[in-house]
C-alpha positions in Angstrom: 109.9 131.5 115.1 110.2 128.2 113.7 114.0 127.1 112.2 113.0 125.7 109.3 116.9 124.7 108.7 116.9 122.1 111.2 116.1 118.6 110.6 112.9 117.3 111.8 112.8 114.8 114.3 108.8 113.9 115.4 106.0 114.6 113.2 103.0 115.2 115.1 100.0 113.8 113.2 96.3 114.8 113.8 94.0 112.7 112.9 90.5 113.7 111.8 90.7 115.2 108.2 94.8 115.0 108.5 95.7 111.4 109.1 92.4 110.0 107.5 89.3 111.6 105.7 86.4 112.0 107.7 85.3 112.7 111.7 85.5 109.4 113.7 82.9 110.7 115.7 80.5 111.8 113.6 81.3 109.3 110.4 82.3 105.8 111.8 83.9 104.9 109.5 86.8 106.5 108.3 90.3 106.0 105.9 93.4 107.4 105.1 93.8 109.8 102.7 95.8 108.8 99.8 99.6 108.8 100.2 99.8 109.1 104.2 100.7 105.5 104.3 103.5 105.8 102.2 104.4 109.1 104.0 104.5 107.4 107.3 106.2 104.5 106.4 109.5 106.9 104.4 109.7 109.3 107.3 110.1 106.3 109.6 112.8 104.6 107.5 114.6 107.9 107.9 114.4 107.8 111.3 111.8 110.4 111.8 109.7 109.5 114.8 105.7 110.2 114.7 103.3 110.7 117.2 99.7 111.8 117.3 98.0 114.9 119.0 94.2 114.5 118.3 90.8 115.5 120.2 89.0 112.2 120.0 88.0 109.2 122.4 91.3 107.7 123.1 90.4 104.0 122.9 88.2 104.7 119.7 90.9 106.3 118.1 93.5 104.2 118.9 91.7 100.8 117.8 91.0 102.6 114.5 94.5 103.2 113.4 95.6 99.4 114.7 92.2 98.3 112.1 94.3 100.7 109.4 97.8 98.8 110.1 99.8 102.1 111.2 99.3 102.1 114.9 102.7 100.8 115.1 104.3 104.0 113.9 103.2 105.9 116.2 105.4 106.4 119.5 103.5 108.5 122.7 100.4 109.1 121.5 98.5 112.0 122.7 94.5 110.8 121.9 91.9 113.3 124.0 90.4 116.7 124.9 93.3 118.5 126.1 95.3 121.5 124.0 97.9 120.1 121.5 100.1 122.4 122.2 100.1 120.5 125.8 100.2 116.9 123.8 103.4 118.5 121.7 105.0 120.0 124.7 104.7 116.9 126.7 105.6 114.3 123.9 109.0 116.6 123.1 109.8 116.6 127.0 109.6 112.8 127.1 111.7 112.4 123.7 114.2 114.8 125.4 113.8 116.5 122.0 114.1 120.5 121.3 110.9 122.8 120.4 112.6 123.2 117.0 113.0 119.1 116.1 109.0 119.1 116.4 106.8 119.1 113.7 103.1 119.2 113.8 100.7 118.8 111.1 96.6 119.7 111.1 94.0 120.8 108.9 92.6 123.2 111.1 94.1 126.6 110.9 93.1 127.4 115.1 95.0 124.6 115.6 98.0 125.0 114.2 97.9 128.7 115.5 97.4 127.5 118.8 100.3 125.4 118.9 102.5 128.8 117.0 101.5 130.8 119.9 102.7 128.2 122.6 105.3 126.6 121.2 106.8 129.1 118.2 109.3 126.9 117.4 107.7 123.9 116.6 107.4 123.9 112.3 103.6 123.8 111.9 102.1 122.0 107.8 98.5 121.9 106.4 96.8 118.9 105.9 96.8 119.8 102.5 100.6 119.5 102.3 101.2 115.7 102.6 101.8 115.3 99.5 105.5 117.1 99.2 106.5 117.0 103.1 108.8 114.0 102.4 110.8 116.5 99.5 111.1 119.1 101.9 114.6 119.5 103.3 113.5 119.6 106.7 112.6 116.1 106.5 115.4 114.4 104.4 118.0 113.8 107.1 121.5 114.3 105.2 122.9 110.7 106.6 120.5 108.0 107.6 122.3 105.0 109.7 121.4 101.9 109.9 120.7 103.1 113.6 118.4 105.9 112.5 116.2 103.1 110.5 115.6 101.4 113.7 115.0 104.2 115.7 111.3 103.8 116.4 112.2 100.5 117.6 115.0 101.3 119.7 112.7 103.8 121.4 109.1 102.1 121.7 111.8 99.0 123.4 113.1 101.9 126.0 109.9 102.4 126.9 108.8 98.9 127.8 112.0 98.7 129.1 112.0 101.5 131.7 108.2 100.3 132.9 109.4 97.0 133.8 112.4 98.9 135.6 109.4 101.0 137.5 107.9 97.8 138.4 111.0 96.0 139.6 111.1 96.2 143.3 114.9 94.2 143.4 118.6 95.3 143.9 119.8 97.5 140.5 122.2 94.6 139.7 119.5 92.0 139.2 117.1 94.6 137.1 120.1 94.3 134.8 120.6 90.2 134.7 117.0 90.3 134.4 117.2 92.2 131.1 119.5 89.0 128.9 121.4 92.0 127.9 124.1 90.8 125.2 126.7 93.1 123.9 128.2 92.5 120.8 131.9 94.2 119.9 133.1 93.5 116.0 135.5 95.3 114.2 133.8 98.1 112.1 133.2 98.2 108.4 132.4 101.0 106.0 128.8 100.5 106.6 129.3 101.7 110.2 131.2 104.8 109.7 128.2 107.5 109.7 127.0 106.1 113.3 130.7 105.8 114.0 131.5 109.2 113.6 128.3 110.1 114.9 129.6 108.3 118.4 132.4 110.3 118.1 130.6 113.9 117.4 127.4 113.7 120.0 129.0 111.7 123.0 130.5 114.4 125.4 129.9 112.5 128.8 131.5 109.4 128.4 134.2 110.2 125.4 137.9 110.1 127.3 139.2 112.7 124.4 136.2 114.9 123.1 138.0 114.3 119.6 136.2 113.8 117.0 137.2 111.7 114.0 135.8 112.1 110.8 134.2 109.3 108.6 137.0 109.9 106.1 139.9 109.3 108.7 138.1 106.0 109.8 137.9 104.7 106.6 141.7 104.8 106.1 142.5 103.5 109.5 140.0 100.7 108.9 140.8 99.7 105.2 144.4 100.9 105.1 145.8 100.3 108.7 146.1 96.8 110.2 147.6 98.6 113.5 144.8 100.6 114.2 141.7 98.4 115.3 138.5 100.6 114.8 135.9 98.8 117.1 132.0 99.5 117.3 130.0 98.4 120.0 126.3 97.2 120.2 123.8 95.9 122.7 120.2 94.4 122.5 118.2 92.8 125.5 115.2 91.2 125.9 113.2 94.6 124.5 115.2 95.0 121.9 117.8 96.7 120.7 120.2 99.6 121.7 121.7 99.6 118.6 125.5 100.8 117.8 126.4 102.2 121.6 130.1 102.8 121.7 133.1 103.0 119.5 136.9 102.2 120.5 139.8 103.0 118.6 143.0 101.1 119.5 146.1 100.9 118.0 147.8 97.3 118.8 151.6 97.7 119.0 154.0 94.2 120.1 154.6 96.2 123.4 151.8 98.9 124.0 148.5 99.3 123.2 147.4 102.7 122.7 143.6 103.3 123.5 143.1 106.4 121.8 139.5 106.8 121.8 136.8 105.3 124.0 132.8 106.7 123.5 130.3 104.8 125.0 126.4 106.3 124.8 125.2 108.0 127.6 122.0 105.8 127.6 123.4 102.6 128.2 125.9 104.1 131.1 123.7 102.6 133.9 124.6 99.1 132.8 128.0 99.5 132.9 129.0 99.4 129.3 132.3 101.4 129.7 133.5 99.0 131.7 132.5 96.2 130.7 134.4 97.0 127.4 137.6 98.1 129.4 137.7 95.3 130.8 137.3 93.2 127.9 139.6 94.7 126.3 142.3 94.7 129.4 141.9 91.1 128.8 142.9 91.2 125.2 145.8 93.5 125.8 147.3 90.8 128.8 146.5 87.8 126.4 149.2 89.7 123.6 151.3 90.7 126.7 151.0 94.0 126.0 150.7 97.1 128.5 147.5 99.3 127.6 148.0 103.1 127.7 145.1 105.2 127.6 144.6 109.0 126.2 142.9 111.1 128.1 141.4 114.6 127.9 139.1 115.9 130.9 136.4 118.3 130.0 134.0 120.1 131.6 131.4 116.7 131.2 133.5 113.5 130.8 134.1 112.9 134.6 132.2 109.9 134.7 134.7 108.5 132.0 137.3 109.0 134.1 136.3 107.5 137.1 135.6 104.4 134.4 139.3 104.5 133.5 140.5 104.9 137.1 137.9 102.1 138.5 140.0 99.9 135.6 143.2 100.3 137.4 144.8 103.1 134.9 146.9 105.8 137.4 148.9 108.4 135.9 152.1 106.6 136.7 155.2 106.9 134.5 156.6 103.6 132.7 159.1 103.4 130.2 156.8 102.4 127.3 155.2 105.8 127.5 158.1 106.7 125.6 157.5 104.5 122.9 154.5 106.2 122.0 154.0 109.6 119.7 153.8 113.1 121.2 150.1 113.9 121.9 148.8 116.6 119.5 145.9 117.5 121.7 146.3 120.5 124.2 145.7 119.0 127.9 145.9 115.0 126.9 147.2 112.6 129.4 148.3 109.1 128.7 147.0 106.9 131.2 149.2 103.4 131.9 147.9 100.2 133.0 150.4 96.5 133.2 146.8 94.2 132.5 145.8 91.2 133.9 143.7 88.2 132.9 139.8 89.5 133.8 136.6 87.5 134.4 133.8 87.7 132.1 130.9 90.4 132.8 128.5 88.3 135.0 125.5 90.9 133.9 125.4 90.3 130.5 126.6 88.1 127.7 129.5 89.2 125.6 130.4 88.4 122.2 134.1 90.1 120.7 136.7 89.6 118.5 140.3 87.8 119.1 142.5 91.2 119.0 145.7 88.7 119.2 144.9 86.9 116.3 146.6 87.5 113.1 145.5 90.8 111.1 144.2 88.5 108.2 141.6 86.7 111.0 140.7 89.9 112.4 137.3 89.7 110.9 136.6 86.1 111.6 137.8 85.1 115.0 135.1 85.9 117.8 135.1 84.7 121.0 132.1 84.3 122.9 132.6 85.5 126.6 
């Protein structure tokens, strides 16, 4: 059975009498029923995605919703004669997103019960209830990031982006260059604390601690603590954007910099984001002089982070400035020690970062493009 607790994350449109009044077929000429455009347009700025699962002649269709100016909404469309229930099925195994996230919406009652009996925990509406579906709870996300606003982008640019990776025929290495991937680290502000924390909740694989900081204990260290730099990460390429991708947490001492948290996305791993930002920020730390300790916690899914630290030169060696640093509070944390050196720039993408040596005052001014 359906969990209607959970927030909604596709909405599955049909389209005769749902989507617009009429039969394409059999009318020709067809529009939408009052209030779907608005509908569409406030789930997507809540980062709801939308897709369509309709019996009709695909190109027809399709050309008639690009004449209607929402054609752009719609990610993975599923326009033909098969089941919806197979449409559904096959646009949530392509999202990566769970039975109970789906939503699907139809005026015909077989329909919607064949899609139940498939799928049971997909939620199912009546055409008949556009009108309320964006008050119901389901489909009012509780925090909506600036992320979340761009989602349909972010994902309609993945798609373009792995076909052209299907087509490419060269080395892995120059499918990346090819991209004019640019990554952009800045020092983040109280408008980034919900995808922040977000980073910090969702990313198991490639988080060194599995510690999660709240929005409420990075908004003291960023408005109240000039030693502890709170750093956001985001990418963008020639598709478009990745949007916010990593977050570090740093605290910049005269003698020892203590990386406390490092979360990077899983989805932008296979351009080597980790270590471009480990780098980077090895750089920083040699510039101030400064050894770089690391905390580390290994779980049962972060061991890709720490082959990332280890590929960076940190080793488990003892040095004296460990002892400068605070007891861990965190059962099974290591500290992690590197003496940093000057490091090149990333030579498969363009960087853009902050100064970390320059004056707390500056902090939110001085960039450096790499």
């Amino acid at each position: 059975m359906a969990d209607t607790t959970m927030t909604v994350k596709c909405l599955v449109w049909d389209l005769d009498n749902t989507l617009w009044q009429g039969t394409l077929l059999e009318d020709g000429e067809v529009r939408l029923y009052p209030g779907v455009r608005e509908l569409i347009q406030v789930l997507d700025s809540r980062g709801i995605l939308q897709s369509v699962a309709s019996k009709n002649d695909h190109d027809h269709a399709w050309a008639k919703l690009e004449e209607l100016g929402v054609a752009e909404y719609f990610v993975l469309p599923h326009i033909g004669w098969s089941p919806k229930s197979g449409s559904i099925r096959s646009i949530a195994e392509e999202l990566r997103f769970a039975y109970g996230t789906m939503a699907f919406m139809d005026d015909q009652a077989a329909e919607q019960a064949e899609v139940a009996f498939h799928l049971p925990d997909v939620r199912c509406y009546s055409a008949d209830e556009v009108a309320g579906l964006a008050e119901l709870p389901e489909f009012n996300p509780k925090t909506v990031t600036q992320d979340a606003r761009r989602r349909r982008e972010m994902y309609q640019a993945g798609f373009r982006r792995q076909a052209a990776k299907s087509g490419f025929t060269g080395p892995d290495e120059e499918f990346i260059r090819s991209l004019s991937l640019e990554m952009r680290i800045e020092h983040a502000t109280v408008e980034h604390l919900a995808r922040v924390e977000e980073l910090t909740l969702r990313t198991s694989q490639m988080n060194a601690t599995g510690v999660h900081y709240s929005r409420e204990a990075l908004a003291g260290l960023i408005l109240d603590d000039h030693g502890h730099q709170v750093l956001v990460t985001s990418m963008s390429d020639r598709f478009g954007p990745h949007g916010a991708v990593g977050v570090v947490l740093v605290e910049t001492g005269a003698d020892v910099w203590h990386l406390k948290l490092l979360a990077t996305s899983c989805r932008v791993v296979s351009f080597g984001a980790g270590s471009v930002i480990l780098r980077w920020l090895t750089d920083q730390a040699a510039r101030a002089g400064a050894h770089l300790v690391a905390d580390f916690r290994r779980t049962d899914r972060n061991r890709m982070m720490e082959i990332a630290y280890r590929f960076s030169g940190f080793t488990g060696e003892t040095c004296p400035c460990l002892a400068s640093l605070p007891a861990g509070d965190v059962s099974g944390l290591q500290r992690l020690h590197l003496v940093p050196v000057p490091q090149a720039p990333p030579t498969t993408m363009h960087l853009i970062a902050p100064d970390l040596t320059a004056v707390p005052e500056n902090r939110f001014s001085d960039v450096l493009p790499y």
